[in-house]
C-alpha positions in Angstrom: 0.0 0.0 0.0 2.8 2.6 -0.9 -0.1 5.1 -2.0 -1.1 5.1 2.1 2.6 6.1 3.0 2.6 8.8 0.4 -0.4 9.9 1.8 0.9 10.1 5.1 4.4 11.4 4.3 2.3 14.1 2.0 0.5 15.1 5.4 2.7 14.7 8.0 5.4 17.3 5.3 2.5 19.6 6.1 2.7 19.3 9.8 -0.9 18.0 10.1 -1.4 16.0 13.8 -2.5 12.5 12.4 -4.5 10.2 14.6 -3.7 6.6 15.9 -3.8 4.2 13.7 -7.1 2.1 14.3 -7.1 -1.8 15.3 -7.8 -4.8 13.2 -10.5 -5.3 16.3 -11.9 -1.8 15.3 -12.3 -2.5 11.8 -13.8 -5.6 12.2 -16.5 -4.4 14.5 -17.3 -1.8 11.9 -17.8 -4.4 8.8 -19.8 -6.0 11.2 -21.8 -3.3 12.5 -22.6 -1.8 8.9 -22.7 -5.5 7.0 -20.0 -4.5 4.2 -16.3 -5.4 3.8 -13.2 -3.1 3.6 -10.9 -2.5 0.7 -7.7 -3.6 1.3 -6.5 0.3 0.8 -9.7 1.6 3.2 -8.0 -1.3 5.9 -4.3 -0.2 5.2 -5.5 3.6 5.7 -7.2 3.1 9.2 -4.7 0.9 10.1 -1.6 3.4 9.4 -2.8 6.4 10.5 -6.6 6.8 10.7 -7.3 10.0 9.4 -6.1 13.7 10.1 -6.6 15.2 14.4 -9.9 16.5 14.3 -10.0 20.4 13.4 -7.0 20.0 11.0 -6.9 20.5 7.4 -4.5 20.0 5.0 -2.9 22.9 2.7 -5.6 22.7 0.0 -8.5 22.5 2.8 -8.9 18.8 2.9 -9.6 16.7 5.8 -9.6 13.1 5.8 -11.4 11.1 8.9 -11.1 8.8 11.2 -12.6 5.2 11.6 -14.5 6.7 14.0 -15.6 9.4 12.0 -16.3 7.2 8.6 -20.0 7.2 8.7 -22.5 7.1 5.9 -23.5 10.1 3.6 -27.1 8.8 5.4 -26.0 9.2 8.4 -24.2 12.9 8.1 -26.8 14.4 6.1 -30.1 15.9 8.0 -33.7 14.0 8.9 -35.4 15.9 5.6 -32.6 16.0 3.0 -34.0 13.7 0.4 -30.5 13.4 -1.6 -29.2 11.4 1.4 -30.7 8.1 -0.2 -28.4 9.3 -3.9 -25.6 7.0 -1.9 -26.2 3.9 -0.8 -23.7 2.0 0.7 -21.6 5.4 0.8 -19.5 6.7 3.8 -17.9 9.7 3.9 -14.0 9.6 4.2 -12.9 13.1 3.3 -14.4 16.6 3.0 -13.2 20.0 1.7 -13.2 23.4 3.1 -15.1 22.2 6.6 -17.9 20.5 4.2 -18.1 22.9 1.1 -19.1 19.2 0.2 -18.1 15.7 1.1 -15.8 12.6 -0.3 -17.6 9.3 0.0 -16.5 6.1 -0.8 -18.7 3.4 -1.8 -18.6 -0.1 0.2 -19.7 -3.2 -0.6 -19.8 -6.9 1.1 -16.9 -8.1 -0.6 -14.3 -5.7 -0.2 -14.3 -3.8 -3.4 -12.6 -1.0 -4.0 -15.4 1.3 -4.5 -16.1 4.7 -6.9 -15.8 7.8 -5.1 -18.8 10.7 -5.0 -18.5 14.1 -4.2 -21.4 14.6 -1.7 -23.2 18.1 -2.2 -26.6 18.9 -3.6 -29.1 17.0 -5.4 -25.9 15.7 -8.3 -24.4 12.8 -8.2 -21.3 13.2 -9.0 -18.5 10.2 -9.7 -15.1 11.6 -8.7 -13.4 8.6 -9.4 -13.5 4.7 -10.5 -11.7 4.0 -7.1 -10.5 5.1 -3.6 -7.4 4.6 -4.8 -7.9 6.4 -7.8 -9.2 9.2 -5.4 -5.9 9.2 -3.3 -4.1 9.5 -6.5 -6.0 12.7 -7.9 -5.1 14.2 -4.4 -1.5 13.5 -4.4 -1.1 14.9 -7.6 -3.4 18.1 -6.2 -5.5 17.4 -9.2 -8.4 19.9 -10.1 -10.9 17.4 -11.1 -11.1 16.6 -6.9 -12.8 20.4 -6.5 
C-alpha cells in the first residue's frame, strides 16, 4: 500500500497532527456493524494512521477522517434532506473546506474497491472509478477533486 505512506508522508510534510492508527478489532467491528467489507486500501488507511486530528486540514482545505468518524452520507446528512438516499452503501472519508461538500466512498460486502462521489446537492457526481484512484488525484493536487 505505498499510496497510504505517500499519503501520510504528504500530510505529515505539512505538519498536520495525524491520529492513531485504528485496530484490526476496530475495523472488524465496523464491517460488522454496517454488514459490508473493507478494501484492502480503506484497511491499510485506518490501520496506518486513521485519518487527520480533528480540526485540521491539510494545505488545500482537505480533511480526511477517522474510523470513527467514517460514517454514511445517510447518516451525516439531516432528517429531511431527500439526496441522502443518492448514496447507498456510501460513507464519507474526506471533505473540503469544513464541508463545502463531502468525499464518500462506496462499500460493498466483498471488499471492493469502490467509486468515489463528491457529496453536495441533489448531483451525483463520480469523482473517481476508485479510492485509490481518489488518493491518487489528491496526491497529484488534481483539479478534477474540487
Amino acid at each position: 500500500m505505498n499510496i497510504i505512506f505517500q499519503l501520510k508522508n504528504k500530510l505529515i510534510k505539512q505538519g498536520i497532527q495525524l491520529n492513531k492508527p485504528a485496530t484490526w478489532q476496530q475495523i472488524l467491528a465496523f464491517e460488522y456493524k454496517y454488514q459490508v467489507k473493507l478494501s484492502p486500501i480503506l484497511s491499510a488507511y485506518f490501520l496506518e494512521f486513521n485519518g487527520i486530528a480533528d480540526g485540521e486540514m491539510d494545505d488545500n482545505y482537505f480533511t480526511f477522517v477517522s474510523l470513527a468518524e467514517f460514517q454514511s452520507v445517510e447518516t451525516i446528512l439531516s432528517y429531511g434532506d431527500k439526496d441522502k438516499f443518492l448514496y447507498p452503501n456510501c460513507f464519507v472519508i474526506s471533505d473540503y473546506l469544513v464541508w463545502c461538500w463531502g468525499y464518500a466512498v462506496q462499500l460493498d460486502q466483498i471488499g471492493s474497491d469502490g467509486m468515489v462521489y463528491q457529496v453536495e446537492g441533489a448531483t451525483k457526481i463520480e469523482i473517481s472509478d476508485s479510492f485509490t484512484a481518489f488518493l491518487q488525484q489528491y496526491l497529484i493536487d488534481s483539479d478534477e477533486l474540487l
